[in-house]
C-alpha positions in Angstrom: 22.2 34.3 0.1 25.1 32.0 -1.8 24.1 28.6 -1.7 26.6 26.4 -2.4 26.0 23.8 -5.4 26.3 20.9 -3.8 23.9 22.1 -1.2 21.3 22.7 -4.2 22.3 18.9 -6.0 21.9 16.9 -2.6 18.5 18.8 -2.1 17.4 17.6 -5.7 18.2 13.6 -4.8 15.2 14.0 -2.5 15.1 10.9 -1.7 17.7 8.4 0.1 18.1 4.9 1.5 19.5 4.4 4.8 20.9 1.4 6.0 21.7 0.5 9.6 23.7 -3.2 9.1 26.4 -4.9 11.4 27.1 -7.5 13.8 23.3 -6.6 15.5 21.6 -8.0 12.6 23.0 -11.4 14.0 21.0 -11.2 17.1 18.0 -9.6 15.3 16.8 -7.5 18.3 17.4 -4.4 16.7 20.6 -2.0 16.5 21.0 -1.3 20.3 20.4 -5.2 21.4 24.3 -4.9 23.1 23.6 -2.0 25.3 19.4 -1.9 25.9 19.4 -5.8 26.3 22.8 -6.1 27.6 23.3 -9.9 25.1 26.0 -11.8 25.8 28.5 -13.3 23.7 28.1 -10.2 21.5 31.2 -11.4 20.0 29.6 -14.6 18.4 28.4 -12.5 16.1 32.3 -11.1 14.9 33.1 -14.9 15.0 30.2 -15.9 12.7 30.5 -12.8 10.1 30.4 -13.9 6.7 27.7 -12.2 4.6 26.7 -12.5 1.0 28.8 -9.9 -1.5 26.1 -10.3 -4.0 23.4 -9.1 -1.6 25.5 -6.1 -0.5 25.5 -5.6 -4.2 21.9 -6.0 -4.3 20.9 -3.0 -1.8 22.4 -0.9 -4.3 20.6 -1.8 -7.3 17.4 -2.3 -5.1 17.6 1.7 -4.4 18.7 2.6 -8.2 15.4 0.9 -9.3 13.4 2.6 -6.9 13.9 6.0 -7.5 17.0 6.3 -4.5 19.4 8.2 -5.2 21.4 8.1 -2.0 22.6 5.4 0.8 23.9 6.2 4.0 25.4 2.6 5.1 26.5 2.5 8.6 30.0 2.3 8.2 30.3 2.2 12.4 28.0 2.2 14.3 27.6 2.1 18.2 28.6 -1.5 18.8 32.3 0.0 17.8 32.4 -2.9 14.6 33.9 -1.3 11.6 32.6 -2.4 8.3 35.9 -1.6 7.0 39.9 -2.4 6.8 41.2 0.1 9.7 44.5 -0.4 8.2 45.9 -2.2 12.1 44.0 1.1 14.2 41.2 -1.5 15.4 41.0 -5.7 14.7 37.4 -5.4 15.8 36.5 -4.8 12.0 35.5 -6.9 8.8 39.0 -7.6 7.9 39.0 -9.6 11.0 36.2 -11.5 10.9 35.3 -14.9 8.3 34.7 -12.6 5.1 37.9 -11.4 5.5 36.7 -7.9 3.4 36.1 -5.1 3.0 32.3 -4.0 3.2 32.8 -0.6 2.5 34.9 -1.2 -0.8 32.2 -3.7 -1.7 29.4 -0.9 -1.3 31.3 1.9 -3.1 32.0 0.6 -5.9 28.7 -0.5 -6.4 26.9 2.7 -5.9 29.7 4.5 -8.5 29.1 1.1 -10.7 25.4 2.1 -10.9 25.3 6.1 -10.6 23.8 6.6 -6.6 26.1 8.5 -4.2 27.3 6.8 -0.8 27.2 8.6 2.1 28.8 7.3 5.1 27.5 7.0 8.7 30.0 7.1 11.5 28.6 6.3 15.2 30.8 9.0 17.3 29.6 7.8 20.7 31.0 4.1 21.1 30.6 1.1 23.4 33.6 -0.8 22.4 36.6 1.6 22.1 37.8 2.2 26.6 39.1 5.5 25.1 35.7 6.6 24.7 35.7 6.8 28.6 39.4 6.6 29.6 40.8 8.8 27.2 38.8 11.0 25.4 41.0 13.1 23.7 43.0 10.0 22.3 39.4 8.5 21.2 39.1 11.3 18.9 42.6 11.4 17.1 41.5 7.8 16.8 38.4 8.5 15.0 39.9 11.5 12.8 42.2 8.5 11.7 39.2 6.6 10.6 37.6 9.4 8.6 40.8 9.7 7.0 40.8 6.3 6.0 37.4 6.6 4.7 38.0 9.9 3.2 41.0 8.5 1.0 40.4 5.1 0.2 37.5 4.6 -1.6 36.8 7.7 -4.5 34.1 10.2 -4.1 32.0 10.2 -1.4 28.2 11.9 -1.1 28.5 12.6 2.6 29.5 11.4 5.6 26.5 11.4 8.3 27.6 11.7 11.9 25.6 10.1 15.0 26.5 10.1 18.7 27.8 13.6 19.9 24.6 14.0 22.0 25.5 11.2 23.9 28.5 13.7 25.9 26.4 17.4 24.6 29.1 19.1 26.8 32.0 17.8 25.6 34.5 19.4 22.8 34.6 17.5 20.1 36.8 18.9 17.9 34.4 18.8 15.1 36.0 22.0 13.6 39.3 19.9 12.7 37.5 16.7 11.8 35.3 19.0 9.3 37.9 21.0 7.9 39.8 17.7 7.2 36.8 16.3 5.5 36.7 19.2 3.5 40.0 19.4 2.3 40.0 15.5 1.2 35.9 15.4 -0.2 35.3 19.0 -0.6 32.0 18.1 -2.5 30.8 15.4 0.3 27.6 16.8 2.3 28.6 16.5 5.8 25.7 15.4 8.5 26.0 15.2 12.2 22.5 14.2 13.7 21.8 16.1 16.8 18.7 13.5 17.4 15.8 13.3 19.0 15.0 16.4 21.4 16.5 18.6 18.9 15.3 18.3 15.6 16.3 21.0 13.2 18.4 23.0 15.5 22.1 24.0 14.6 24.1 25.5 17.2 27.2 26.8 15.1 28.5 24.1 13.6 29.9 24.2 10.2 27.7 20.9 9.0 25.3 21.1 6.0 22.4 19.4 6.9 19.7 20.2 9.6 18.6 16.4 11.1 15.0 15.4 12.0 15.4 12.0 13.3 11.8 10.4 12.9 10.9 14.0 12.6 7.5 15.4 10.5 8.2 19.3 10.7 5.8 21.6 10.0 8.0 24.2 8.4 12.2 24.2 8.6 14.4 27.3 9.3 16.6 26.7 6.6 19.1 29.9 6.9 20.5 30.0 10.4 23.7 31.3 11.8 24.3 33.2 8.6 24.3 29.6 6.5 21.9 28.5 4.6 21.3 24.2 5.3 20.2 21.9 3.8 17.6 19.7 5.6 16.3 15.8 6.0 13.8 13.9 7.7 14.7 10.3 8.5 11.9 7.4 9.0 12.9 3.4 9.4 9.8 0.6 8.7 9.2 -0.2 11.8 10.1 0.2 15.5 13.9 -0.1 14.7 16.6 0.6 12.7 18.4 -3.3 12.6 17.1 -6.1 12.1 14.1 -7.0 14.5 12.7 -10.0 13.5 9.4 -9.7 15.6 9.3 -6.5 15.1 5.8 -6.9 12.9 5.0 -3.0 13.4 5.6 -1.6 9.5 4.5 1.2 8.6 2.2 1.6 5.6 3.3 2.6 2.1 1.1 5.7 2.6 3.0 6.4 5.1 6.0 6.5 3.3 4.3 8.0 0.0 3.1 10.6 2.1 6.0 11.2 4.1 8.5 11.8 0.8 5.8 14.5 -0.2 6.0 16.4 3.5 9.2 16.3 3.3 9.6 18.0 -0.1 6.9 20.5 1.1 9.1 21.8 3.8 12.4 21.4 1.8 13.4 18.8 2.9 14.9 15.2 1.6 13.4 12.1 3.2 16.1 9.1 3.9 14.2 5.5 4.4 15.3 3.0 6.5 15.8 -0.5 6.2 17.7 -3.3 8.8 19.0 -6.0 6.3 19.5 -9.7 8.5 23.0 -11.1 8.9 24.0 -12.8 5.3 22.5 -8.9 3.8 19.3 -10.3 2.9 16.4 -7.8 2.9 13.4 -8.7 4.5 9.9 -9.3 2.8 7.9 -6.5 4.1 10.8 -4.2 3.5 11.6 -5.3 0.1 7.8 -4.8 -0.8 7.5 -1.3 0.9 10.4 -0.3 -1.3 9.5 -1.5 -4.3 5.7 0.1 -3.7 7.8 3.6 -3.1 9.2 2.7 -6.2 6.3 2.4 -8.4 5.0 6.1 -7.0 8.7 7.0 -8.1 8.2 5.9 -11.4 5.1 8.0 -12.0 5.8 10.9 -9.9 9.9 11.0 -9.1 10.3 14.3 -11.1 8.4 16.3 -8.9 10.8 14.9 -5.9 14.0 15.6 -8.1 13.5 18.9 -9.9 12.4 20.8 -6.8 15.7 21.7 -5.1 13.9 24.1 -2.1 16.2 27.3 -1.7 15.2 27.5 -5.9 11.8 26.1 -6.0 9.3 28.0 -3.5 6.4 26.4 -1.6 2.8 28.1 -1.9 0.3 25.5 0.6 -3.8 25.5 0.1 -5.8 27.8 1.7 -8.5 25.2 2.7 -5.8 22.1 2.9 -2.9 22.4 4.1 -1.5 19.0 2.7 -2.1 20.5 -0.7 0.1 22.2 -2.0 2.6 23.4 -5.1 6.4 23.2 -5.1 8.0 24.7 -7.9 5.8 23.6 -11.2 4.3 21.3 -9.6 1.0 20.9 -7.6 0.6 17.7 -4.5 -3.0 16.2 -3.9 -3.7 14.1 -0.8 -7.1 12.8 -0.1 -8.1 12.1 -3.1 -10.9 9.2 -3.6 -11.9 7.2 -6.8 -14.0 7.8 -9.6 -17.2 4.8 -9.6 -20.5 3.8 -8.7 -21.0 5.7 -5.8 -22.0 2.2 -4.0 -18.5 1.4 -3.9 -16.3 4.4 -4.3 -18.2 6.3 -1.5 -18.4 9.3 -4.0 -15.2 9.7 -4.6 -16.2 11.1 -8.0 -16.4 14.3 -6.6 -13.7 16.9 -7.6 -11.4 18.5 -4.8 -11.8 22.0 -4.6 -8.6 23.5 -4.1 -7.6 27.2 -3.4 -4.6 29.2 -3.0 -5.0 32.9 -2.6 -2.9 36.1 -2.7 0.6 33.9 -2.0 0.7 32.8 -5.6 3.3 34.2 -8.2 2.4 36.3 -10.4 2.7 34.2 -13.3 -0.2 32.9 -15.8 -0.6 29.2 -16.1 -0.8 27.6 -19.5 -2.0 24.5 -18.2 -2.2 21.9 -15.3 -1.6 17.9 -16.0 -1.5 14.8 -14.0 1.7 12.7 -14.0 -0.2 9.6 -13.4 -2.3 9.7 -16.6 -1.4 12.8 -18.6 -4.8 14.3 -18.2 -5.9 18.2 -18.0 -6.9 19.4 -14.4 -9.2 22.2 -14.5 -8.8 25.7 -13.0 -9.4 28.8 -12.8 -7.2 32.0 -12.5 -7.4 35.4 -10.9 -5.3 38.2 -10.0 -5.7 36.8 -6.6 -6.7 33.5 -6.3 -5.8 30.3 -8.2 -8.6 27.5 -7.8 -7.5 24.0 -8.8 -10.7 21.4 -9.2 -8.6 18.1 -8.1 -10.6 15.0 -10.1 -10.3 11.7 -8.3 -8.1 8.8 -9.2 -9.8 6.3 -12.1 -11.2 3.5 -10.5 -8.6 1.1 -10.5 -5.8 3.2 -9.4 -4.7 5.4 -5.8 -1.1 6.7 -5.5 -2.3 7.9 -2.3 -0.7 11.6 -3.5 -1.8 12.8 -7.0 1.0 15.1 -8.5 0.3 17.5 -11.6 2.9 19.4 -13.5 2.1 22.8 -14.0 3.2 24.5 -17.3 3.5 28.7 -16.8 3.1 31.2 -20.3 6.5 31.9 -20.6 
């Protein structure tokens, strides 16, 4: 099956940075305070808007140096507020409010500035706009306009990542014209329309690129459906929400997120992190930290992320472990302990066993070495079988997943 190249290049980013930021972060309730919590005077927050360019400027370079190589900024979201100049189709956008500009242009030219691609999301189910309900058909000439403006007005763009259409699952939404348009002005922009929670990894005709698994962990991803193959990406945000929460004190842990980025490459897919910057764009503490400890794992391992595009680079998974596995040239350990006195390692100087059997290819390995140190793994080869001895992290060290590049006898 033909798969188109910038299906292949988005699949070797591998890893992106989604950022859900608007007039929400004011309240710091989370992205759907408006409609869950019903606040009022919602509109302080247009009144008060007046962020911080530098720290817009500052997401970027936060991803570049952690091993991102996308953002998805929420251009729109639910709330109806427009983080860009609407050119007189909406006021309720930044134009309009005290900063008087234009996010969007800000965030751009930044990611082109430092080499990451911008996607764009794009809330299609909105509280703000009556047309939504009133006129329905006029609400989406309305938002073609938008894209249009988006599509045009700012260079190349990565993608543009859709969210809301399960919100009227019955209704036409024209998507074939608003695609085709987006393909004629960004023909190389991935195009995303997240089809949510209940169903994960499901395409039902539409002519999108990606396959969505909103806080999703799949076991295994039909990649080729409807004749097309897709391109596919898990999504996870730090804690219970994807704005700004600020008692929201339930983070995840980097393991988590270290283990997450390898799942997701397992099963082929890319794994796009979420943060919820506060009002002036700052980035929180715990979030800042969890991105930079992604980033250090990046640093050491970020090659076996980027070079395994999956429609080229198969997966073979462990017999006796399924969360080993090898993708490509290169083999993923979890579980691994630390190599010390066994008083206070717990034995952890014990090699992993680990087997694959009959699914191999059929190719002789030269030799197996870990990124983190540059050391030899042991194994033995068969026809039939491929037996890996996994030694322990030094003490001192735990990257939580222990990545080895494989080198094959040409």
């Amino acid at each position: 099956m033909m798969v188109e190249d910038k299906i292949l290049n988005f699949e070797k980013m591998g890893l992106g940075l989604f950022i859900h930021w608007g007039l929400y972060a004011h309240f710091a309730e989370g992205e759907w305070a408006q409609n869950i919590l019903e606040v009022p005077n919602y509109s302080q927050a247009f009144t008060h808007f007046n962020p911080d360019p530098k720290k817009i400027r500052q997401w970027v370079t936060l991803a570049k140096q952690n091993g991102f190589k996308y953002i998805v900024l929420t251009a729109k979201h639910h709330d109806g507020f427009c983080l860009f100049d609407t050119k007189g189709i909406s006021e309720f956008d930044s134009m309009h409010t005290p900063f008087k500009a234009d996010v969007i242009k800000i965030f751009v030219d930044e990611c082109h500035q430092q080499g990451i691609a911008p996607f764009l999301y794009f809330a299609t189910y909105d509280w703000h706009n009556p047309k939504y309900t009133a006129d329905f058909p006029g609400y989406l000439a309305e938002l073609r306009q938008l894209i249009r403006l988006l599509a045009t007005n700012y260079g190349e763009i990565g993608g543009f990542w859709f969210d809301g259409n399960w919100d009227k699952p019955n209704a036409d939404w024209q998507t074939d014209q608003l695609y085709s348009e987006i393909r004629q002005l960004q023909p190389q922009a991935m195009i995303t329309n997240n089809t949510g929670l209940e169903q994960q990894g499901v395409n039902q005709g539409e002519a999108v690129d990606v396959l969505t698994f909103e806080r999703g962990n799949p076991q295994n991803i039909k990649h080729e459906q409807h004749g097309r193959y897709f391109a596919a990406e898990t999504s996870m945000t730090l804690n219970r929400h994807w704005g700004n929460a600020e008692n929201d004190l339930d983070y995840v842990a980097a393991r988590q997120l270290i283990e997450q980025i390898c799942q997701s490459r397992k099963v082929g897919a890319n794994l796009l992190i979420n943060i919820g910057p506060q009002f002036d764009g700052s980035i929180d503490l715990p979030s800042q930290a969890l991105l930079e400890l992604v980033g250090k794992w990046m640093r050491v391992n970020g090659t076996a992320i980027t070079a395994t595009a999956n429609e080229t680079h198969p997966t073979y998974i462990a017999e006796n472990n399924d969360k080993n596995f090898i993708k490509g040239d290169y083999l993923f350990v979890t579980g691994l302990q630390n190599i010390g006195n066994h008083n206070v390692v717990l034995g952890g100087e014990q090699a992993q066993e680990i087997i694959f059997q009959g699914q191999m290819p059929q190719r002789k390995i030269k030799r197996i070495v870990w990124l983190d140190n540059g050391q030899s793994v042991d194994f033995q080869q068969s026809s039939d079988e491929l037996k890996i001895l996994a030694d322990s992290f030094r003490y001192g060290t735990h990257l939580v997943v222990r990545v080895a590049q494989i080198t094959f006898v040409d």
